[in-house]
N, C-alpha and C positions, 0 to 999 in steps of 0.2 A: 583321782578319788571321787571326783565328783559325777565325771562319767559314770565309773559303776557305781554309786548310788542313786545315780538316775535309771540306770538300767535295772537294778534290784524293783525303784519302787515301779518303772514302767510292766515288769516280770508282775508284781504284786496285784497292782491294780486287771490285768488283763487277767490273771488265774481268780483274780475275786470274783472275774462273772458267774453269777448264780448256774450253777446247771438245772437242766432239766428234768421234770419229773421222769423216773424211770418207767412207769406205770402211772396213769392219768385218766380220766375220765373214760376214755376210749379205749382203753385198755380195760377198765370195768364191763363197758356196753361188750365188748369181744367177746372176753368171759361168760358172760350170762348167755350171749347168744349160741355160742360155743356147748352151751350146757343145758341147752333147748328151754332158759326159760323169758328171754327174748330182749331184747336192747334200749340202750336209755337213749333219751332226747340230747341233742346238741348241747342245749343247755338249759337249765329250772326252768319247770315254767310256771313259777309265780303262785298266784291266787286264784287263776285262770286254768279250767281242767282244760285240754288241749287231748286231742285223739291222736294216736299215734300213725305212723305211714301204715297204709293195708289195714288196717282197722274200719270195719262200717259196723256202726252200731243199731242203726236202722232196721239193719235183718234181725234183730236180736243177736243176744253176747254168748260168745262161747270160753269155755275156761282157759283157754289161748289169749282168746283177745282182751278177757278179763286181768289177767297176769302183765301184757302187752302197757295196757291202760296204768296199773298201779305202778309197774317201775318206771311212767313216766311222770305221775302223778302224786305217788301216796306221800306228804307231805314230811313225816318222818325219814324217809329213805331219801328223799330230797334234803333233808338237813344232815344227814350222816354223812351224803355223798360231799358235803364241805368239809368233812375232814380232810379232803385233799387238798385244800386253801391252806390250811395248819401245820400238811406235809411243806406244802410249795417254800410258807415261812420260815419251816426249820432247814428247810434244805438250804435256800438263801444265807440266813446266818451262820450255817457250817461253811457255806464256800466263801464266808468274810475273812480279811484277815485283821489284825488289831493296827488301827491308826498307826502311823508313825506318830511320834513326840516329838515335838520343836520346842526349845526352851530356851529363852534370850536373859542373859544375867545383864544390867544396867549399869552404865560405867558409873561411880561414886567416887570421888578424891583420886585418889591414884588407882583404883579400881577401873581395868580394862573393860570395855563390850565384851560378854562369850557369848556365843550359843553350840549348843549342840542337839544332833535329830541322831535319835535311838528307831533303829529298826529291828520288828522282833522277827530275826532270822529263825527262830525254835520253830516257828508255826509253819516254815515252810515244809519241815519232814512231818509235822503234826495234820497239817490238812489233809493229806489225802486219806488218813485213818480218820480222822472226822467226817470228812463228806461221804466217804463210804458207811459210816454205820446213818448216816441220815440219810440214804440214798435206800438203803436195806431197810430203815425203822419206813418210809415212805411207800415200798413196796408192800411190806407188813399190812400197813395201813389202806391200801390198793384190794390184796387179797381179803382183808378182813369185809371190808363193802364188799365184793363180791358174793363171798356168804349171806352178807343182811342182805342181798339181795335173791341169795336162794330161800331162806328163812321168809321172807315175802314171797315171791312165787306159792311156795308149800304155806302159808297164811290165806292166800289169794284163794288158792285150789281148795282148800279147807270149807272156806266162807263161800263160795260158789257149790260143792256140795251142799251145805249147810242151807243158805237159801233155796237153790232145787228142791232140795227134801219138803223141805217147810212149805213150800208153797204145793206139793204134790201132794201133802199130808192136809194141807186146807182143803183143796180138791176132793178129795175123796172123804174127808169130813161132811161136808156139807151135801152130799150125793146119801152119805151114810145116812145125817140128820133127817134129808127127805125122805127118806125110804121111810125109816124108824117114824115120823108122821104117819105115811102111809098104812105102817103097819098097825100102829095106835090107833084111827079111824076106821080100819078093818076091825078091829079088836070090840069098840064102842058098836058096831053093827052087830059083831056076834055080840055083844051083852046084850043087845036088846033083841033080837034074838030067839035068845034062850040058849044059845050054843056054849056058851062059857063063862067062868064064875066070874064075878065082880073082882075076886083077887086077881085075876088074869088078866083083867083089863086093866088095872090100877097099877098090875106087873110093867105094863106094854106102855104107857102112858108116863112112867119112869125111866123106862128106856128111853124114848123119845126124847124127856127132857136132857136125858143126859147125855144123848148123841146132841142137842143142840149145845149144850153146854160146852161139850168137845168142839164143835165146831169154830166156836166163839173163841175160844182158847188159841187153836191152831193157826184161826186167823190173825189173831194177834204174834203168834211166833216169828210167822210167815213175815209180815209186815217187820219185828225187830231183824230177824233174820238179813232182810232186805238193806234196811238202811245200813246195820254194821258191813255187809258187804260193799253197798256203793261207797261207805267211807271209807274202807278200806283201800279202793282202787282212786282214791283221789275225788268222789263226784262232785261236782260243786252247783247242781242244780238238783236238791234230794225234790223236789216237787215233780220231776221228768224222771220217766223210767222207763226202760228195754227189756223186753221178755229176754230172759235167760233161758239158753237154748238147751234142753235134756240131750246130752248126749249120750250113747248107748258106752258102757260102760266097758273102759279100756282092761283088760287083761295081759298082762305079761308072762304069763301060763307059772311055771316049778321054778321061783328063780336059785341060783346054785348060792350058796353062802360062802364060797371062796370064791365063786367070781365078784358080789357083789362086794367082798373084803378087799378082792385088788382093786377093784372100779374107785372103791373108798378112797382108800390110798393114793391111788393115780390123782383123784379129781376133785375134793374136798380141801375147797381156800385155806379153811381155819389151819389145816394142817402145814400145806406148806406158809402160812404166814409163821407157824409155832418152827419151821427149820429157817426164815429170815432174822426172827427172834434171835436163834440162836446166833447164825451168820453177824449179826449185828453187834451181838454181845464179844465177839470175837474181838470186832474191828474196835468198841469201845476199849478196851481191855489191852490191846495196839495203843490208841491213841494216849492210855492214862501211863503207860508204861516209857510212852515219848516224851510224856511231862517230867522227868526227872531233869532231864536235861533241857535248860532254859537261856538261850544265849541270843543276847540283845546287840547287833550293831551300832558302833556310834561315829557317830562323823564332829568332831570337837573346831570347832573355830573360835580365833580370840582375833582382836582386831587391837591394831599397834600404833603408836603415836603418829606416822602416816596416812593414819585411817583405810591403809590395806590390812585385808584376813592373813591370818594364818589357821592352816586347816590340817586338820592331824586325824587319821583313822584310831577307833579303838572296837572294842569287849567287853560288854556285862556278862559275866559266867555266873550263875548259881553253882555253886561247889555242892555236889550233893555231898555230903557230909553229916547234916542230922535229920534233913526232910527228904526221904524217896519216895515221895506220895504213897506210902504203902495206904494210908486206907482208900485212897483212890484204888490202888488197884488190886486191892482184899474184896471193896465193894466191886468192882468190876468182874473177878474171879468168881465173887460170889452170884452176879446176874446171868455171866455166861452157866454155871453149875443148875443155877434156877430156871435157864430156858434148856437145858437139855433134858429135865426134868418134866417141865409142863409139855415138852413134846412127845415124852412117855405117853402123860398124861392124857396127851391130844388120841394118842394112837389109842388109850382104852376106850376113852370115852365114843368115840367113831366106830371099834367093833361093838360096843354095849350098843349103840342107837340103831346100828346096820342089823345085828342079829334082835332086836327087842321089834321094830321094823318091821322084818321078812317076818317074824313070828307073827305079829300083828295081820300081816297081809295075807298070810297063809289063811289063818285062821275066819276075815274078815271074807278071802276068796272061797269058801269051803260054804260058809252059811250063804254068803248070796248065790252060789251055785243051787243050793238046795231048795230057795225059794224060788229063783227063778226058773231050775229045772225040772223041779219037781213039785212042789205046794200049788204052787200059784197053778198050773197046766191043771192039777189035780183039779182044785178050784172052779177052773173056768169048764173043764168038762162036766164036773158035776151040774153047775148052772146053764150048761148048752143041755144036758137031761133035762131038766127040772121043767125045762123049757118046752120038751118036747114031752115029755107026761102031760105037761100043762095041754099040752094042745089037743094031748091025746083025749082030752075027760080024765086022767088019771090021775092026777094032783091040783090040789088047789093054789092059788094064787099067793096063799100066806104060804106056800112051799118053795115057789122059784124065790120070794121076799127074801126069805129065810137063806136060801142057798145065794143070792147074792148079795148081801150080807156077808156072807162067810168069807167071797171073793176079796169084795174092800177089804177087808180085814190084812187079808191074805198078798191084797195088792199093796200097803198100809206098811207091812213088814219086810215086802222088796223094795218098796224106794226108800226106805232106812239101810238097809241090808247094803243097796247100792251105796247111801251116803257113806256108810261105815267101808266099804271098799276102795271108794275113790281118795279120802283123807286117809287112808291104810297106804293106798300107792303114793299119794303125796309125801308121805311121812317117811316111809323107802326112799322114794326120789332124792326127797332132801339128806336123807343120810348117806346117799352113796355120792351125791354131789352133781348128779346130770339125772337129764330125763333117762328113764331107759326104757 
């Protein structure tokens, strides 16, 4: 008897080693990179922004290397990703089993020595539905960082449009501003003159200020622009900055809205963390239904006026009879019913953000095509004219002013147009779950 209660608890102790995370850090960085929006560091890095491998930020940053930089950085994502510490935890205590009991009765008068060591035999059919739904709830937990780390990416891509703009908008500000001087100083030579009325100068001298005023403006967006973006990506030197590099703006031409429904489907964490949910709920729902039956070994020793044991096997049985954990396992019933529900759920909310999206991107792809293919050219030929009248004697100088003028304006509403396209594909990306 003693043998096999040595071999029970030798059995016990060796199945209580913790397993391993099914899904773990590395399995996140795979994911993301898998999903083109690129890989995490080894491990946190602190307080300390740290550039990632292939990253030079010296040439100036592109919105690659921007996204690169925050999932190894942004301090937030960094704290999420310790939710895998809380998995590692819970995994650990499902693969425990419960202490043996050793209980020693003390001889008094004619009162013998006993003891007896109770082993809880129930948990051995009960662990493997335990460590399975904490192996599943850990996965869960796996996919769902993955997501926070596409929801970054499509933040990253957002805030790198965002700045671009802003600072192409202070550019062309302050070009505006000077010109609008220039024009105001032409204006005060026709008043004096005699070429045009005092209210036409006071017109132009309004303008002026109020293209300065814009300028002032823009330059300050520029600047918040700025820093929300470098905190974004982690920076921890805001006094140091990299030109942010314009890149010519990606199109992914007509995309289909049934391809991008299955892409969805295929490649979108939240979703399958919503079928591990379930998976999970299953195996809870196993283990509480294990719980009915609860049977405790014991090994009984009395020690006899020779001061040798005697040692006698037994049986703690729970009779089910008025406890069958039913609300354990009415709550159990009821989380598995609740996660096949939220994975309905999962599947609307995924077609609503994929078709609201493509809608987005269509619409955002159509206006920048039209300033960029058509206003802006308009624009710039006009002012390659104005140019050559000018030269000819045929127009005056407050005429090319004027026609370029019209240009910024014109340029002013394609780097918006762009910004509104590049957060439109962002915002697609993110909903179908991968670059496309």
């Amino acid at each position: 008897m003693i043998k096999f209660a040595s071999a029970v608890l030798i059995w016990i102790m060796v199945t209580s080693c913790a397993a391993g995370l099914p899904r773990d850090r590395g399995y996140v960085s795979r994911s993301l990179g898998e999903r083109g929006a690129g890989v995490l560091s080894d491990s946190a890095s602190g307080n300390k922004f740290s550039i990632p491998e292939g990253v030079v930020l010296t040439d100036g940053i592109t919105s690659d290397e921007a996204v690169a930089s925050a999932l190894w950085n942004n301090p937030q994502f960094q704290a999420d990703l310790l939710d895998l510490g809380y998995a590692r935890a819970d995994l650990q205590d499902a693969s425990l089993f419960t202490n043996p009991v050793l209980s020693f009765l003390f001889p008094a008068g004619p009162k013998q020595m006993e003891a007896n060591l109770a082993l809880p035999l129930a948990e051995i059919w009960q662990r493997p539905r335990r460590v399975g739904a904490a192996k599943l709830d850990a996965a869960r937990i796996a996919e769902n960082l993955v997501q926070h780390g596409l929801a970054l990416t499509r933040d990253v891509r957002v805030a790198f449009a965002d700045a671009v703009c802003a600072a192409e908008q202070a550019r062309l500000a302050r070009e505006k501003a000077k010109l609008q001087a220039q024009i105001a100083g032409l204006a005060r030579a026709r008043l004096d003159a005699g070429d045009i009325s005092a209210l036409e100068a006071t017109a132009e001298q309004a303008a002026a200020g109020a293209a300065r005023d814009e300028a002032a403006r823009l330059e300050a967006d520029a600047a918040t622009a700025s820093i929300r973006f470098h905190t974004l990506i982690g920076w921890s030197s805001p006094d140091t900055s990299y030109e942010l590099l314009d890149e010519p703006v990606e199109e992914i031409g007509e995309p289909d809205i049934k391809e991008l429904l299955r892409t969805a489907y295929a490649s979108r964490p939240d979703l399958r963390a919503a079928e591990l949910e379930i998976e999970a709920a299953a195996k809870r729902l196993g283990w509480e239904r294990a719980k009915i039956f609860n049977l405790v070994a014991i090994i009984d020793g009395n020690a006899d006026d020779n001061g040798s044991w005697e040692l006698g096997p037994g049986l703690n049985v729970d009779l089910p009879l008025l406890n069958l954990n039913n609300g354990g396992r009415t709550r159990a019933r009821t989380e598995l019913e609740q996660s096949a529900r939220l994975y309905l759920t999962a599947r609307h909310r995924i077609s609503r953000e994929v078709r609201e999206a493509n809608a987005g991107y269509s619409a955002m792809r159509e206006a920048f095509n039209i300033w960029s293919g058509e206003i802006v050219p308009a624009q710039e030929l006009a002012f390659e004219r104005s140019l050559r009248a000018r030269n000819a004697g045929e127009e005056s100088s407050l005429f090319v002013m004027q026609a370029r003028l019209r240009l910024l304006d014109a340029l002013a509403m394609e780097s918006r147009a762009a910004r509104d396209l590049r957060s439109a594909l962002a915002d697609l990306e993110y909903s179908t779950g991968k670059k496309l």
